[in-house]
C-alpha positions as CSV (number, residue, x, y, z in Angstrom):
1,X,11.1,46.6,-10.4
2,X,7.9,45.2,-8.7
3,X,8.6,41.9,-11.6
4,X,11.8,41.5,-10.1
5,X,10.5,42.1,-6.4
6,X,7.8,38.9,-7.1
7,X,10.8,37.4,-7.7
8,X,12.5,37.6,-4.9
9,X,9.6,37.3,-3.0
10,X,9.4,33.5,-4.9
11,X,12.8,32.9,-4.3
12,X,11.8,33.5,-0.2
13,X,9.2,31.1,-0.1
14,X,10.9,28.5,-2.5
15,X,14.4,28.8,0.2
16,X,11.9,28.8,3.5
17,X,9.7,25.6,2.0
18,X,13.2,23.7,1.4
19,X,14.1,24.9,4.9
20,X,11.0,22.8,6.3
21,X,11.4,20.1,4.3
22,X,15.4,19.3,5.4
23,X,15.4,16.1,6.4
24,X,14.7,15.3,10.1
25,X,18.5,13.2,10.7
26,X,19.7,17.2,10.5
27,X,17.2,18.6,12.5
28,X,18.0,19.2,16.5
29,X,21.2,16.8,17.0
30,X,24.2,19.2,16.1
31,X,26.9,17.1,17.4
32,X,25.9,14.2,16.0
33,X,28.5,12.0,13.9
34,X,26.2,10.2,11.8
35,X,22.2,10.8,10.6
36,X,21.6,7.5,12.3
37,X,22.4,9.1,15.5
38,X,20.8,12.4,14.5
39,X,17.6,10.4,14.5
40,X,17.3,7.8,16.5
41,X,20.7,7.2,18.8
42,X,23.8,5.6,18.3
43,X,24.5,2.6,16.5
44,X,24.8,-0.6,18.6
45,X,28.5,-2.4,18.2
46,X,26.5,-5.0,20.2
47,X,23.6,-6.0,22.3
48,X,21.8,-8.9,24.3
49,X,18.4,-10.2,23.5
50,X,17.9,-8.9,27.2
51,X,18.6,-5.7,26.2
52,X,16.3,-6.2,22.5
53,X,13.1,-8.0,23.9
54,X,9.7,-6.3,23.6
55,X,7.3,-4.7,21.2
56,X,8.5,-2.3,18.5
57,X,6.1,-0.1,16.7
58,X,6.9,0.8,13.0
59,X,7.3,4.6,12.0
60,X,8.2,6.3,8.4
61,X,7.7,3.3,5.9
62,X,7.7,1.1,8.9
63,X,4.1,2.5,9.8
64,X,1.8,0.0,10.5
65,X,4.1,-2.5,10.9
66,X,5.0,-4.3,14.8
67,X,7.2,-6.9,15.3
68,X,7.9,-8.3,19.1
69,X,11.2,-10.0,19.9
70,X,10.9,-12.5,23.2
71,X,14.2,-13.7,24.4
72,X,14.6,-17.2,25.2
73,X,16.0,-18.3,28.6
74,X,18.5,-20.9,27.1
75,X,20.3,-19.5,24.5
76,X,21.2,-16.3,22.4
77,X,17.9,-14.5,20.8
78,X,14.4,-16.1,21.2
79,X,11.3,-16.1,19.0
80,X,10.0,-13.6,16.9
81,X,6.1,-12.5,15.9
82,X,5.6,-10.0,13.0
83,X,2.4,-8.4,11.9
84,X,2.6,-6.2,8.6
85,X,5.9,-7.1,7.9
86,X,7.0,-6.6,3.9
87,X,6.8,-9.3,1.9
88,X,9.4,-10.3,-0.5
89,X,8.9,-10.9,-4.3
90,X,9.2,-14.3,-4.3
91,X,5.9,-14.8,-1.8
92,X,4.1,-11.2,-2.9
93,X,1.7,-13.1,-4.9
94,X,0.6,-15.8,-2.8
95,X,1.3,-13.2,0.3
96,X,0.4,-9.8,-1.0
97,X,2.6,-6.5,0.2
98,X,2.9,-7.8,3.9
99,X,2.4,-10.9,6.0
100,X,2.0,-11.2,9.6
101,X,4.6,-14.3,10.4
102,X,7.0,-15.8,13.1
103,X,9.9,-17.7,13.6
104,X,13.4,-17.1,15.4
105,X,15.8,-13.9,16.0
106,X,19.3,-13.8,17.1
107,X,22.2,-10.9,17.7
108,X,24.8,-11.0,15.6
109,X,27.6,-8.2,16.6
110,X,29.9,-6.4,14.3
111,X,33.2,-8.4,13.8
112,X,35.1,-4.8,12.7
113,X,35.7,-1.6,14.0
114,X,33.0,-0.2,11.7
115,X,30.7,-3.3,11.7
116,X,27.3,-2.8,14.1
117,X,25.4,-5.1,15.8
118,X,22.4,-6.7,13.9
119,X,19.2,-8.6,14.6
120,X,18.5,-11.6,11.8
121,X,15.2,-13.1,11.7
122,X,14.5,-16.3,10.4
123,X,10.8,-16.8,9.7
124,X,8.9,-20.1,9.5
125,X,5.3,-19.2,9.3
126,X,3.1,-18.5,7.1
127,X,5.9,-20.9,5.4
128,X,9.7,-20.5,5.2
129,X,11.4,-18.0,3.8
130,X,14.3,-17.9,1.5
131,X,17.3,-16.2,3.1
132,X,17.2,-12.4,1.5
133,X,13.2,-12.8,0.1
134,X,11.9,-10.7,2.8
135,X,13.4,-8.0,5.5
136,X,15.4,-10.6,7.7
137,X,18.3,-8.3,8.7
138,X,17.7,-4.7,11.3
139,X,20.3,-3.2,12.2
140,X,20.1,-1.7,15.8
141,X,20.4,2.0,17.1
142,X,19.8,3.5,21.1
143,X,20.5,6.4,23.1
144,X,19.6,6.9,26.7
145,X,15.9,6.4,26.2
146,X,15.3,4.7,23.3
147,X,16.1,1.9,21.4
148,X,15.3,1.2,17.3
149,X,15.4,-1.5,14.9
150,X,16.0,-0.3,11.0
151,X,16.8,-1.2,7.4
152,X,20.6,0.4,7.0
153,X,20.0,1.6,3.7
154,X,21.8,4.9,3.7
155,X,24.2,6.0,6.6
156,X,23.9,9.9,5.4
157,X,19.8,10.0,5.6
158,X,17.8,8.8,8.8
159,X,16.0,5.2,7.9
160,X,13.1,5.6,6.7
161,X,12.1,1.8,8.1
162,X,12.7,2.0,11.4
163,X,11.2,0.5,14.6
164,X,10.8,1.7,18.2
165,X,10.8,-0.3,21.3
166,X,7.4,0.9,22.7
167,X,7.5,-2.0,25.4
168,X,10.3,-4.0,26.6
169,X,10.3,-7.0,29.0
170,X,11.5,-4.9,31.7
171,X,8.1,-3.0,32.0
């Protein structure tokens, strides 16, 4: 009996560690519809580079990483300044894993019911990029109090490269 007892007593800890380790787009946010908004806030149908400007700080694989969108006065989006950023295959060996760069940003909303709104960089320092060789694309998620920038790998799992706006132009 006390074999099958250890057992059990396994089984407990094994079901209370997988408890802990849910992941966090199910943790706290019952009625929310997607993990996105479990996480982070709703996903933005659109937005304004007003609304976008400032300083985001990288969290999850995005740690480390800061990018800072300034919008321009005279047309859609603005500039864009990157430090850490990922570097994509084509420049990894010249670049290594990341690359502090620049270039422009626009807003690009979704054109469906299901679509969301979308930052695109295009980067022209260190050199240009080919379209799709680095992170160029973030898809865009606020509630109330925050707003995030992410890679929309999987709707069913919070990002794990995700952004926060830790200073906007407004502040």
């Amino acid at each position: 009996m006390s074999g099958r007892s250890n057992v059990q007593g396994h089984l407990v800890t094994v079901t209370a560690a997988a408890a802990l380790t849910l992941p966090p787009s199910l943790a706290g946010c019952s009625s929310a519809s997607t993990a996105v908004e479990a996480c982070m806030g709703k996903q933005a149908a659109s937005a304004t580079s007003g609304e976008l400007a400032g300083t985001y700080r990288g969290e999850g694989d995005a740690k480390g990483a800061t990018i800072t969108l300034k919008a321009s006065d005279s047309k859609p989006g603005g500039t864009v300044t990157v430090h850490h950023w990922p570097t994509g295959s084509w420049h990894k060996s010249e670049l290594g894993d990341t690359f502090d760069g620049s270039g422009t940003w626009d807003v690009a909303g979704g054109t469906g019911s299901g679509d969301h709104a979308q930052v695109r960089l295009s980067f022209t320092k260190p050199e240009l990029f080919l379209h799709g060789d680095t992170l160029d694309s973030l898809s865009i998620a606020m509630d109330g109090k925050r707003t995030f920038v992410y890679q929309d790998d999987d709707p069913d799992v919070c990002p794990t490269f995700r952004l926060q706006l830790v200073t906007s132009r407004h502040t």
